[in-house]
C-alpha positions as MATLAB code, in Angstrom:
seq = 'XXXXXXXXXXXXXXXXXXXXXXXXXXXXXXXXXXXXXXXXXXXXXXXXXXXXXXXXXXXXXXXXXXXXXXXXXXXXXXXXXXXXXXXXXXXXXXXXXXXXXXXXXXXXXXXXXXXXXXXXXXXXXXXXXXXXXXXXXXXXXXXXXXXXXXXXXXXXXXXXXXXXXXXXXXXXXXXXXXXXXXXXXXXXXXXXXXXXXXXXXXXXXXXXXXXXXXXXXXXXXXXXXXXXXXXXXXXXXXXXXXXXXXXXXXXXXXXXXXXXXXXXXXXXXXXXXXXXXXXXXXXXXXXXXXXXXXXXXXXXXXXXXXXXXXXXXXXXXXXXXXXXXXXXXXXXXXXXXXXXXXXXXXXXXXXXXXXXXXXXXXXXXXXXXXXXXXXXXXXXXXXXXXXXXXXXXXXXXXXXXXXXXXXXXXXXXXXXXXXXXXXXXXXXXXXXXXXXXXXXXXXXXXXXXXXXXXXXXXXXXXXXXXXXXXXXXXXXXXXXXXXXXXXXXXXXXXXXXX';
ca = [
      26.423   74.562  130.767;
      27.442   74.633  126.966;
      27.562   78.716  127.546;
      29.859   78.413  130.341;
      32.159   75.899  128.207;
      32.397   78.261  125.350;
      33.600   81.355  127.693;
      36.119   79.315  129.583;
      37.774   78.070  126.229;
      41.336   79.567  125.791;
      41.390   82.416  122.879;
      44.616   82.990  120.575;
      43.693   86.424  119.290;
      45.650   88.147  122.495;
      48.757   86.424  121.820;
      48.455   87.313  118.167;
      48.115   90.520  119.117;
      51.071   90.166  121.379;
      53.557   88.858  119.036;
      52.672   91.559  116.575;
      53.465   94.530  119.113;
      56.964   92.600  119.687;
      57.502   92.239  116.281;
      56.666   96.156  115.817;
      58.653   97.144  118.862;
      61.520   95.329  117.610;
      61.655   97.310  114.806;
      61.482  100.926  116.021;
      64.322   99.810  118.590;
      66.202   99.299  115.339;
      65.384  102.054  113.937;
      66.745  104.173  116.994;
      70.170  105.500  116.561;
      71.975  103.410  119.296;
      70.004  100.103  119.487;
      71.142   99.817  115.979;
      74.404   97.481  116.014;
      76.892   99.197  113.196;
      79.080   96.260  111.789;
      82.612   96.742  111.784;
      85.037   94.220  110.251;
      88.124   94.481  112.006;
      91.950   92.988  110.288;
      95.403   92.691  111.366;
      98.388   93.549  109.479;
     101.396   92.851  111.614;
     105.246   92.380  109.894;
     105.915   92.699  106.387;
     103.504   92.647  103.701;
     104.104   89.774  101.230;
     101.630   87.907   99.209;
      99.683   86.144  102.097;
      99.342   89.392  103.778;
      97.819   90.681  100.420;
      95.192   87.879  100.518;
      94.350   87.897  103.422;
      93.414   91.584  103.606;
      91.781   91.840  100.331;
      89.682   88.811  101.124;
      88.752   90.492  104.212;
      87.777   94.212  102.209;
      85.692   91.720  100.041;
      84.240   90.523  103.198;
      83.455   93.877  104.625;
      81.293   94.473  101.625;
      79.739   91.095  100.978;
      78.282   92.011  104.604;
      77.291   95.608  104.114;
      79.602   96.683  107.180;
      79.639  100.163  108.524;
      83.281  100.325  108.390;
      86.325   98.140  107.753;
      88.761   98.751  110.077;
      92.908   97.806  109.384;
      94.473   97.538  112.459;
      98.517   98.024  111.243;
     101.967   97.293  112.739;
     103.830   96.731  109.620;
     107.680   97.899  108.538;
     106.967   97.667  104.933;
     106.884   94.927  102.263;
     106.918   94.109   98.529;
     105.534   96.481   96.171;
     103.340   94.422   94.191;
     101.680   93.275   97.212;
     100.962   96.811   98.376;
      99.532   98.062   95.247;
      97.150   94.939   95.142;
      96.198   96.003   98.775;
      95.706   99.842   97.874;
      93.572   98.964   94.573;
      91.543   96.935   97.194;
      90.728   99.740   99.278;
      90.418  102.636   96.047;
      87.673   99.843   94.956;
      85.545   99.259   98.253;
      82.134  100.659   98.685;
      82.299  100.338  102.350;
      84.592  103.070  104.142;
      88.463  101.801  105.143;
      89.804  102.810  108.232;
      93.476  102.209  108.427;
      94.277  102.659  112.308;
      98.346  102.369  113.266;
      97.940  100.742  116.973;
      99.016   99.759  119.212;
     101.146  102.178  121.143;
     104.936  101.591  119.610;
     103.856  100.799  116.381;
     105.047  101.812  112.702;
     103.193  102.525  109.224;
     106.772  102.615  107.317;
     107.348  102.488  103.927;
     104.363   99.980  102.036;
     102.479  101.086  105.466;
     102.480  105.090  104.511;
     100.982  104.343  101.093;
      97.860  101.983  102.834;
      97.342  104.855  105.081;
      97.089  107.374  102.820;
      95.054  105.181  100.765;
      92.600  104.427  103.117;
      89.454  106.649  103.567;
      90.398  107.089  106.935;
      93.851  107.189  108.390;
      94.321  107.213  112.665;
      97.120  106.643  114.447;
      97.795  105.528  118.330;
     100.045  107.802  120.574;
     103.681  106.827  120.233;
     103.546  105.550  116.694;
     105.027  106.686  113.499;
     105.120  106.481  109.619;
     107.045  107.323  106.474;
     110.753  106.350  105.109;
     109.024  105.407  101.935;
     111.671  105.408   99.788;
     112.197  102.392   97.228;
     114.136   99.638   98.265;
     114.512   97.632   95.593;
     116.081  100.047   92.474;
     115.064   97.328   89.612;
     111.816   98.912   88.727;
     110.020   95.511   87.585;
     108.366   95.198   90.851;
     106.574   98.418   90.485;
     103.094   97.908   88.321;
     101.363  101.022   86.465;
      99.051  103.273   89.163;
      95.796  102.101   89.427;
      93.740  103.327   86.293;
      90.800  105.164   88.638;
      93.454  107.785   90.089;
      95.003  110.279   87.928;
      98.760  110.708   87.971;
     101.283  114.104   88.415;
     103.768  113.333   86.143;
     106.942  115.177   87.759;
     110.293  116.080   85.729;
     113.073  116.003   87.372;
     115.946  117.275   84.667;
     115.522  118.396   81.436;
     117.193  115.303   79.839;
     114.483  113.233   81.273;
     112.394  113.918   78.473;
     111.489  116.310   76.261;
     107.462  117.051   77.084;
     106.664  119.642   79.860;
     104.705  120.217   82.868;
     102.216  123.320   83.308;
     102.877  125.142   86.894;
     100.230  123.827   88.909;
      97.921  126.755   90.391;
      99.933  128.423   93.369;
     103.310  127.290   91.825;
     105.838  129.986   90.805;
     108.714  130.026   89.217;
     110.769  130.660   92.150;
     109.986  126.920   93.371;
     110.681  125.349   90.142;
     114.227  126.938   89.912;
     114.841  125.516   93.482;
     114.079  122.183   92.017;
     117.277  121.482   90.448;
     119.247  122.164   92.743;
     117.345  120.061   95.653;
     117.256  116.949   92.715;
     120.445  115.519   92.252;
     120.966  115.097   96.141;
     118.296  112.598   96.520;
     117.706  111.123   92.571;
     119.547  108.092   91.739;
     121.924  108.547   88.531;
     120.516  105.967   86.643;
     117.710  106.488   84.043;
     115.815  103.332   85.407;
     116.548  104.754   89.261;
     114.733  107.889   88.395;
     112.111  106.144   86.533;
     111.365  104.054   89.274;
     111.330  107.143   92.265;
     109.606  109.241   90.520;
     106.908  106.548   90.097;
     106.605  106.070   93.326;
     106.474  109.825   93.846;
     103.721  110.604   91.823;
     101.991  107.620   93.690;
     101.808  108.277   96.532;
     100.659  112.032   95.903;
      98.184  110.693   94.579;
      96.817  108.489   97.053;
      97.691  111.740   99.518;
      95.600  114.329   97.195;
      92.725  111.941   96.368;
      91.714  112.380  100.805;
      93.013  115.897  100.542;
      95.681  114.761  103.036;
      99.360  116.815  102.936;
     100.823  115.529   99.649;
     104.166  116.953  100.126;
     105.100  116.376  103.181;
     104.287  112.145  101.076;
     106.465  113.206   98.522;
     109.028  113.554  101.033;
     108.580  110.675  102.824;
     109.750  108.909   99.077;
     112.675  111.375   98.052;
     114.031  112.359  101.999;
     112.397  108.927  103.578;
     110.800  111.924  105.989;
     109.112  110.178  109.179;
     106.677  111.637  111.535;
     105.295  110.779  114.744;
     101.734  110.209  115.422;
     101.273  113.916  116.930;
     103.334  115.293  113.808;
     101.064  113.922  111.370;
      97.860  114.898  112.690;
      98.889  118.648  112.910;
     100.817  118.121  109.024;
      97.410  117.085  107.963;
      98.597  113.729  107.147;
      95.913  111.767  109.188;
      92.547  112.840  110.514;
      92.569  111.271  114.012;
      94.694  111.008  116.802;
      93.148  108.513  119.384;
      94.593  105.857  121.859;
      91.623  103.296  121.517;
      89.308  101.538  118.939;
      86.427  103.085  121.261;
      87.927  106.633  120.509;
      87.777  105.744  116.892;
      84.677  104.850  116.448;
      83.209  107.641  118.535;
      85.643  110.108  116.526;
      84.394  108.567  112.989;
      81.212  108.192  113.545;
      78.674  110.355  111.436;
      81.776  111.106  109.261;
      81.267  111.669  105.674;
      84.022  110.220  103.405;
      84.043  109.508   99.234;
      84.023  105.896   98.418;
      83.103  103.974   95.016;
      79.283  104.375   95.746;
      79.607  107.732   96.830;
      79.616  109.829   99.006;
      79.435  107.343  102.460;
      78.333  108.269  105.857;
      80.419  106.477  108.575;
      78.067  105.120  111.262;
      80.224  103.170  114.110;
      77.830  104.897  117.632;
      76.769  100.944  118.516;
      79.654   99.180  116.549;
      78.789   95.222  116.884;
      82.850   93.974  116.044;
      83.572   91.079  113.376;
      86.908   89.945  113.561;
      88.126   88.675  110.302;
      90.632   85.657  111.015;
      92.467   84.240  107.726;
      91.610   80.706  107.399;
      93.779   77.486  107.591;
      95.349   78.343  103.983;
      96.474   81.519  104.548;
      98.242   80.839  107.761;
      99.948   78.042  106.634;
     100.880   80.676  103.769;
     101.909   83.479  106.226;
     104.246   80.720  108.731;
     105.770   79.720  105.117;
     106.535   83.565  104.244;
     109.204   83.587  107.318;
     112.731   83.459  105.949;
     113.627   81.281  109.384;
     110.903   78.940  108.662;
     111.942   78.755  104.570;
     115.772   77.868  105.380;
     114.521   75.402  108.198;
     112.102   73.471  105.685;
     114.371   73.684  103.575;
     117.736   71.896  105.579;
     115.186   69.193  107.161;
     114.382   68.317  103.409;
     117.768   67.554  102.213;
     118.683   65.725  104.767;
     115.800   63.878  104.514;
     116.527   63.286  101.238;
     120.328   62.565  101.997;
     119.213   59.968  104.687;
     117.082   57.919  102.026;
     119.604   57.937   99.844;
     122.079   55.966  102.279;
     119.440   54.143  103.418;
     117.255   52.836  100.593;
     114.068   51.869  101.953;
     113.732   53.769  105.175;
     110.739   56.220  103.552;
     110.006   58.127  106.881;
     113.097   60.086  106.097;
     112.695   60.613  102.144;
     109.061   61.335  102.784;
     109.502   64.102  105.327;
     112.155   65.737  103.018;
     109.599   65.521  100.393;
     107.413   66.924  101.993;
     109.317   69.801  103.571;
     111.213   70.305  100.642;
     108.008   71.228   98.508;
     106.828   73.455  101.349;
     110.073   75.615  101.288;
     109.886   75.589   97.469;
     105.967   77.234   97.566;
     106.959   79.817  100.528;
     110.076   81.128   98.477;
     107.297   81.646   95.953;
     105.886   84.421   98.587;
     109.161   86.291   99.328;
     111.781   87.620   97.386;
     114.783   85.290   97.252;
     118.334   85.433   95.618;
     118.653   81.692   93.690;
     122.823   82.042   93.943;
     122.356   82.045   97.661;
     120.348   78.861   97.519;
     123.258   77.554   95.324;
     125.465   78.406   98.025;
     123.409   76.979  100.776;
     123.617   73.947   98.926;
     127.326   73.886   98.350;
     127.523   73.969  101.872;
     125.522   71.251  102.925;
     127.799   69.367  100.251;
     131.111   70.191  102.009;
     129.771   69.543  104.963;
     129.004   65.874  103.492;
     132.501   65.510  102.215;
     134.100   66.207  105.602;
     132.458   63.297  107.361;
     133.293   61.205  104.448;
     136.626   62.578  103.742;
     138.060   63.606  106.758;
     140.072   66.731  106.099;
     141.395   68.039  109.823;
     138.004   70.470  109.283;
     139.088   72.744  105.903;
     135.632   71.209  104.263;
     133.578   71.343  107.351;
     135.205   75.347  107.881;
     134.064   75.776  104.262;
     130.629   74.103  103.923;
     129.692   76.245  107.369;
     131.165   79.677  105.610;
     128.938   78.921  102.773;
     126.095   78.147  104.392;
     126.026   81.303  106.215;
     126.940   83.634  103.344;
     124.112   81.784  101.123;
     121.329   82.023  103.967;
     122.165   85.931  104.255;
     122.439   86.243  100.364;
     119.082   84.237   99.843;
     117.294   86.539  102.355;
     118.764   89.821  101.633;
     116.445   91.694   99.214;
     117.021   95.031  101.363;
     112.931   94.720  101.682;
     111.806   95.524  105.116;
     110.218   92.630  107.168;
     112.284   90.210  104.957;
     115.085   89.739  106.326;
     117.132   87.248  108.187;
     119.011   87.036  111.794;
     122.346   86.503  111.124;
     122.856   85.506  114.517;
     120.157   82.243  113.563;
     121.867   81.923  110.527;
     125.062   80.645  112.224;
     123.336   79.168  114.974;
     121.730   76.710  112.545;
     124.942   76.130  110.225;
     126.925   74.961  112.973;
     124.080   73.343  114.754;
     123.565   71.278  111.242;
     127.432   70.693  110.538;
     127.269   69.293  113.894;
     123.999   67.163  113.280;
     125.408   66.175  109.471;
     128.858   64.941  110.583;
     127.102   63.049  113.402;
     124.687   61.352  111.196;
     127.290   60.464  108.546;
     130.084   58.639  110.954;
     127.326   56.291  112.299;
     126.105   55.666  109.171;
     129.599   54.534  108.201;
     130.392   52.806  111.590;
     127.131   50.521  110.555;
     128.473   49.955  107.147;
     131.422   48.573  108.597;
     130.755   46.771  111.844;
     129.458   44.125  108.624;
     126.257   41.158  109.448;
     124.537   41.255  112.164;
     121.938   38.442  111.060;
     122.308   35.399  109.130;
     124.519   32.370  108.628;
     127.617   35.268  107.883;
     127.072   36.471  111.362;
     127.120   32.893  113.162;
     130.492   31.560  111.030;
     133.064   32.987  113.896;
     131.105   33.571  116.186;
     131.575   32.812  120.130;
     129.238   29.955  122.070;
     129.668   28.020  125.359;
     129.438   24.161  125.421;
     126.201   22.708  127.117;
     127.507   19.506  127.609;
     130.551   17.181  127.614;
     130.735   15.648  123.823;
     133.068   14.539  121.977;
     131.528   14.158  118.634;
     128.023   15.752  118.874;
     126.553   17.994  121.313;
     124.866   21.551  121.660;
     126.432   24.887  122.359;
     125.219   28.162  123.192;
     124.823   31.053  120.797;
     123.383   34.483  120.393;
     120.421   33.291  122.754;
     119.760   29.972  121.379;
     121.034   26.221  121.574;
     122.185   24.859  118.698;
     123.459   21.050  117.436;
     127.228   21.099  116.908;
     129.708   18.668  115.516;
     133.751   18.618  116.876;
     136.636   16.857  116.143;
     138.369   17.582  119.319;
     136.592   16.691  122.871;
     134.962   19.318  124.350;
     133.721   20.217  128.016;
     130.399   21.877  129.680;
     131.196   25.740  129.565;
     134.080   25.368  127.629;
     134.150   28.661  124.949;
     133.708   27.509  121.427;
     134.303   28.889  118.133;
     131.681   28.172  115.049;
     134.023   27.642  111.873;
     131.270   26.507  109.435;
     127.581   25.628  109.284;
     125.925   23.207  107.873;
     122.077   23.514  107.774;
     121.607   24.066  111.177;
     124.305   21.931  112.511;
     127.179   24.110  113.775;
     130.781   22.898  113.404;
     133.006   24.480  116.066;
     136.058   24.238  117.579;
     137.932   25.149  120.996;
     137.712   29.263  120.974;
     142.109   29.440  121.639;
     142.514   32.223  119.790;
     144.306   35.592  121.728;
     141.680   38.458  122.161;
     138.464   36.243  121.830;
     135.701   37.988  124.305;
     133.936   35.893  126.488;
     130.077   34.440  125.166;
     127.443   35.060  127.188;
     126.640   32.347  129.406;
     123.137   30.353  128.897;
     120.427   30.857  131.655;
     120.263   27.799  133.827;
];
């Protein structure tokens, strides 16, 4: 009997065994090329690139490498953007270990301008039928947007005229003399006049050949794209040897990419994407809030809310809901203008309109102010938005939209405000003295009356009759003196409820 017990009792050395031949199994499936998942962080660049569009895709790149991704993919739609922003961008990408893949998709979309340089900064540059890059020319001529080159990539410093200074170039290998005595004459037709014009092009020139040489992409067909603002479509580029891969899906790109062998901080990098496991990186609360801000429409809109907000309080001490939303929204508009580029005169003009506007419901002028604050409005919105920076810029068609819409709203505001100032009390012993009541009663000495809802003692010195319309001439406490209501153009009180 005790033998049989001993047999029949359950053993846990199978099930040890078992979980140890999962465990095993598990990992030669991982270790087979395509049950391996290959991470691939995945962004979004869409409109122009400003400061929040900088943030958010470095913090992404830093992302991609905290979690040892396969690839970091930038998925771009982008007419250009501010130059500081770009270069803080690029330096991201020169300074990954993990490969960057920028990828110009969907079908329709544009790598222009700031868009060109990420490209040819990236590791790997695709593009989506029907798209296009280039026109990378400098926008903005001032030159103290532009920061130095990052210090990891070397520089071609180009001379354009002798006057430009005074140290020379060696021919690079293959050059000849025949080219460089074309130069001059090619030069002046696409160089600015100015010293600082040239300084800052031919920064930007011997940037982005840099960025083109350092992937061995076609570095002077990117040298045109800054002096000629040279575009090409997707097709074009791939057969100019500006891009690697032509493909109409993410699925094509990772199938094209993968195995791929590409030069990164940590080396040389082999891009593995044949079971790519996808990790969208989203920006989080901050940086949208930062990226609605960065809209010029948004910006003025903040910005007109808070001063009438603050306009409001001011004619009506004490209100707070509308002095605290201008607060608020003022302050907003104040840190997105911080993001964009912004001209302060149009913001004085802007304001200058608001004021006129102001002045004509005050001081009626048969519309001259009102004409005036609207004109300035409009010319300050387009002058405060109009860096000539692509993705930047403002509708002018919203612009006057929302200057007569708020001339309307302003003038609106202001003449009720002064029709309450002047109707005078509406509470208190000032608003009873002349007012209009109906006898209760027969009484010639004391009786009651009715008035604004209520019945209230009154004295008279003449006899008085039930419904008979009285006038209040004084008050005393809460004893009403009144009097027969004779007098032309007195309305009719309301009659008590019987």
């Amino acid at each position: 009997m005790i033998a049989l017990m001993k047999t029949s009792r359950p053993s846990t050395i199978p099930s040890r065994f078992t979980a140890a031949w999962l465990l095993a199994a598990a990992a030669l499936l991982a270790a087979v090329p395509g049950f391996a998942q290959d991470r691939v962080v995945q962004l979004e660049i869409k409109g122009g690139i400003g400061v929040a569009t900088a943030e958010y895709v470095i913090k992404g790149i830093d992302y991609g490498n905290e979690q040892n991704a396969n690839l970091i993919v930038l998925n771009t739609d982008t007419p250009g953007g501010l130059v500081t922003a770009t270069r803080d961008i690029i330096q991201a990408i020169l300074g990954s270990d993990v490969p960057v893949a920028t990828y110009v998709t969907p079908a329709g979309a544009r790598a222009d301008s700031a868009g060109t340089y990420i490209l040819l900064a990236s590791h790997v540059a695709a593009m989506a039928p029907t798209t296009h890059i280039g026109a990378a020319t400098p926008v903005s001529m001032t030159g103290d947007d532009l920061t130095p080159a990052p210090e990891d990539i070397g520089r071609r410093i180009r001379e354009t005229t002798p006057e430009d200074s005074g140290d020379e170039e060696p021919a690079a290998d293959g050059e000849t003399q025949e080219g460089d005595a074309d130069a001059p004459a090619e030069e002046p037709t696409v160089l600015p006049g100015s010293a600082m014009d040239r300084k800052v092009l031919n920064d930007a020139i011997s940037y982005i050949r840099t960025l083109a040489e350092r992937h061995g992409r076609n570095a002077d067909w990117a040298e045109r794209a800054v002096t000629e603002a040279a575009t090409l479509t997707a097709d074009e580029a791939l057969e100019q040897n500006v891009i690697e891969y032509l493909v109409a899906t993410h699925d094509e790109l990772f199938a094209a990419v993968n195995g791929a062998t590409v030069e990164t901080t940590a080396g040389e990098v082999t891009i593995a994407t044949a079971n790519p496991e996808i990790d969208e990186f989203e920006p989080n609360w901050r940086l949208r809030l930062l990226m609605v801000l960065s809209q010029p429409e948004i910006l003025l809109l903040l910005g007109l809310v808070g001063v009438y907000g603050l306009i409001l309080e001011g004619w009506n001490p004490g209100a707070l809901v509308p002095g605290t939303l201008g607060a608020i929204c003022l302050l907003l508009a104040l840190y997105g203008s911080q993001t964009i580029p912004i001209n302060y005169a149009g913001v004085a003009l802007i304001l200058l309109g608001v004021g006129l506007m102001v002045a004509e419901a005050f001081a009626p002028s048969f519309g001259i102010l009102g004409l005036g604050g609207i004109a300035a409005f409009v010319f300050g919105a387009i002058l405060t938005f109009d860096s000539g920076i692509p993705g930047f810029g403002i509708s002018i068609a919203f612009v006057v939209a929302l200057a007569i819409t708020a001339a309307l709203f302003i003038v609106w505001v202001v003449g009720y405000l002064l029709k309450l100032r002047n109707r005078g009390a509406v509470s208190g012993s000032e608003s009873i003295v002349g007012g209009l009541g109906v006898a209760l009663e027969d009484f010639d000495d004391e009786g009651k009356i009715w008035l604004e809802g209520e019945a209230w003692q009154a004295r008279t010195r003449v006899p008085l009759r039930k419904d008979q319309e009285v006038l209040v001439t004084a008050m005393d406490g809460l004893v009403l003196d009144v009097e027969p209501a004779t007098h032309a153009g007195q309305s009719t009180a309301a009659e008590p409820a019987r």
